[in-house]
C-alpha positions in Angstrom: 123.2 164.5 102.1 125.2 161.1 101.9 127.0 159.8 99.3 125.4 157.3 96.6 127.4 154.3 98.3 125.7 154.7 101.6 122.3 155.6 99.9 122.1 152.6 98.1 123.1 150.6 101.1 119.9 152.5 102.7 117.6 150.9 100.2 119.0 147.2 101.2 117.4 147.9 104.3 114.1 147.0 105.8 112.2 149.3 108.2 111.5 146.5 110.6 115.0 145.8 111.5 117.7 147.0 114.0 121.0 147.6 112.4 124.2 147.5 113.4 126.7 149.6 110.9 130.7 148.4 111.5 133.3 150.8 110.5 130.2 153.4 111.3 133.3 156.1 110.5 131.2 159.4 111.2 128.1 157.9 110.9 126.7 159.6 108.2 124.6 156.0 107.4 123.2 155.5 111.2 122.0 159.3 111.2 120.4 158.7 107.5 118.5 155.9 108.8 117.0 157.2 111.9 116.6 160.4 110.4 114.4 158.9 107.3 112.7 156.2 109.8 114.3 153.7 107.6 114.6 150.9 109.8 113.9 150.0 113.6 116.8 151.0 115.2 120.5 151.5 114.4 123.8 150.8 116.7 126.8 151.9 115.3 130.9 150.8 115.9 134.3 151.5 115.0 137.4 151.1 115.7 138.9 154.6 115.7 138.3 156.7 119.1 138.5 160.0 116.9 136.0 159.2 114.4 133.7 157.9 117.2 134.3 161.3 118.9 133.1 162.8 115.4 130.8 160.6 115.1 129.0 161.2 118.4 128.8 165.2 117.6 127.4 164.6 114.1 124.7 162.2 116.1 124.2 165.5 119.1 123.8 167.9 116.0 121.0 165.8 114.8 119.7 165.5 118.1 119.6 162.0 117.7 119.4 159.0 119.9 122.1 156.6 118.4 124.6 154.2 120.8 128.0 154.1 119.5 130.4 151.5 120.4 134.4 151.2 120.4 135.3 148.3 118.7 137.2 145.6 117.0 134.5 144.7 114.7 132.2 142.7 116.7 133.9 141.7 119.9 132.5 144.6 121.8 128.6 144.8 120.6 126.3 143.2 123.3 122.8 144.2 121.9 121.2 142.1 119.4 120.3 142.9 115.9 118.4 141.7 112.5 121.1 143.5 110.3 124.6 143.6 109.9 126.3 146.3 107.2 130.2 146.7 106.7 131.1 149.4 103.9 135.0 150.7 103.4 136.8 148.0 104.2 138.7 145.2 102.1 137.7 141.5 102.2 140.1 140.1 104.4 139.4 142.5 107.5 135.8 142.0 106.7 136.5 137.7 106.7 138.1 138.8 109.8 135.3 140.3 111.2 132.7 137.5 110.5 134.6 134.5 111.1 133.4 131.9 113.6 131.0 134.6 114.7 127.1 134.1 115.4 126.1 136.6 112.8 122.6 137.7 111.9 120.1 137.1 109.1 120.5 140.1 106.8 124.1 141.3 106.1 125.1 144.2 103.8 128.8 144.3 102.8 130.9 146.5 100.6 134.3 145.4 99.7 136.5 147.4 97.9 139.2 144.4 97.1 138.6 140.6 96.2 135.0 140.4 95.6 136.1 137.0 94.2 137.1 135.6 98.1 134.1 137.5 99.9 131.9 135.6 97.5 133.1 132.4 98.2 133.5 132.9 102.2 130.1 133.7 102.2 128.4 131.2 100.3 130.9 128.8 102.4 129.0 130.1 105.8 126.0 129.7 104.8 124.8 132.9 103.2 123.0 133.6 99.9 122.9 136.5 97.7 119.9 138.5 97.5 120.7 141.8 95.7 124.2 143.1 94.2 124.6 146.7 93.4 127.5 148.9 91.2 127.5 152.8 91.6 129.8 154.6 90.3 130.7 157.9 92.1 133.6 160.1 92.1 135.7 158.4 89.0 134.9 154.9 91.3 133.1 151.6 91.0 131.6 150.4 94.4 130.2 146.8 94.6 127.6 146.0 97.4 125.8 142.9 98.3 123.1 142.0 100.4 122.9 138.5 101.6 120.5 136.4 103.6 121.4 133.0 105.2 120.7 130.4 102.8 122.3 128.0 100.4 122.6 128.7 96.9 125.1 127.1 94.2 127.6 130.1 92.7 129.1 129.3 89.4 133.2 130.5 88.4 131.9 133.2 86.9 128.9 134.6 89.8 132.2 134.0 92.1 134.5 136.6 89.6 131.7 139.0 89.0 128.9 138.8 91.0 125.1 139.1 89.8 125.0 142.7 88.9 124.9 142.4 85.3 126.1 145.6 85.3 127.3 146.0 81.6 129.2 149.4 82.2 131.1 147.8 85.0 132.0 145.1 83.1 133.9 147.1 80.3 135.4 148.9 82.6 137.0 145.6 84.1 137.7 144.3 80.5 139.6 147.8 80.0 141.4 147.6 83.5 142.1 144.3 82.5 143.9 144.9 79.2 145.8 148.0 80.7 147.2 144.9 82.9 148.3 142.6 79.9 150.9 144.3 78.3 153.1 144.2 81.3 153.0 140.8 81.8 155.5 137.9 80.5 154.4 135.3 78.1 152.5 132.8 80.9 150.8 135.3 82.9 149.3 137.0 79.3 147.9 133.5 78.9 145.7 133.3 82.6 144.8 136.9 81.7 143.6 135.7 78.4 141.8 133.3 80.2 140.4 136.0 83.0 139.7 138.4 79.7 137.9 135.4 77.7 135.3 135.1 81.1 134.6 139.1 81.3 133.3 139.1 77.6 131.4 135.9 77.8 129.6 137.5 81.2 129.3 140.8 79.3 126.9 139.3 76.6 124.8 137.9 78.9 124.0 141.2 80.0 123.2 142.2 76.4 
């Protein structure tokens, strides 16, 4: 069974696409997806020659028919596809990844650093978000967004914290955030003040 992160990337998904999963790792997502008849058809990358190798006997186990590809991101994937999901990765290898890149309709992303920058590079590309998700697994808060090309207006605080409304997530952020504060000097306690004052405005309109 796969873990909640990849599950709930699973749901993002529409049956009538073809996806393409970079950073496939062992691809426990691709094998999900055709296994559950989930979507079209998946292709699946990454960068690592082992956990290709891993990869392709999970897909032989399955008795699956799956094309995996070694590569840098995109710079090696010649088929085409509807739907593009990254998972694992921070922001700035995934900015790498997309940047000045024809990229497809539907993309899925998981950061786990800077949602604040992958927000912004996105909405600066042309991309709008449809649905953001928070799981929590494993002591963890995962955030995953699907976006569809399209224009939208994100405010300072969509930018910080996304469109989750996800009130636990929030106070953990607001507890993270205090932890921070007492080991700061007098003018960086004031920005966090700042940062703090934004987290508990967000948080009541969740309430």
């Amino acid at each position: 069974m796969i873990n909640k992160k990849l599950l709930t990337i699973a749901k993002l998904i529409n049956k009538n696409e073809i996806v393409l999963d970079v950073g496939c790792d062992h691809a426990y997502l691709p094998i999900y997806l055709v296994k559950n008849k989930l979507c079209k058809k998946v292709i699946a990358s990454d960068i690592s020659e082992g956990a290709l190798k891993i990869a392709s006997k999970n897909i032989a186990k399955e008795n699956l028919n799956i094309k995996l590809y070694l590569s840098d991101g995109l710079n090696n994937i010649n088929e085409n596809y509807d739907c593009l999901v990254i998972s694992g990765m921070g922001t700035k290898s995934i900015i790498s990844i997309l940047k000045d890149k024809k990229l497809c309709n539907h993309i899925i992303l998981s950061s786990n650093n800077n949602l604040y920058e992958l927000r912004l590079f996105m909405n600066k590309i042309g991309y709008k978000i449809d649905k953001e998700k928070i799981i929590y697994e494993k002591g963890k808060y995962y955030n995953i967004i699907s976006y569809y090309k399209g224009k939208e207006y994100l405010n300072k605080n969509v930018l910080l914290f996304g469109k989750s409304y996800n009130k636990q997530y929030l106070k953990y952020l607001l507890k993270k955030e205090f932890k921070i504060l007492k080991k700061l000097d007098l003018f960086k306690r004031i920005k966090k003040y700042i940062y703090i004052a934004r987290i508990k405005r967000y948080l009541k309109r969740c309430n």
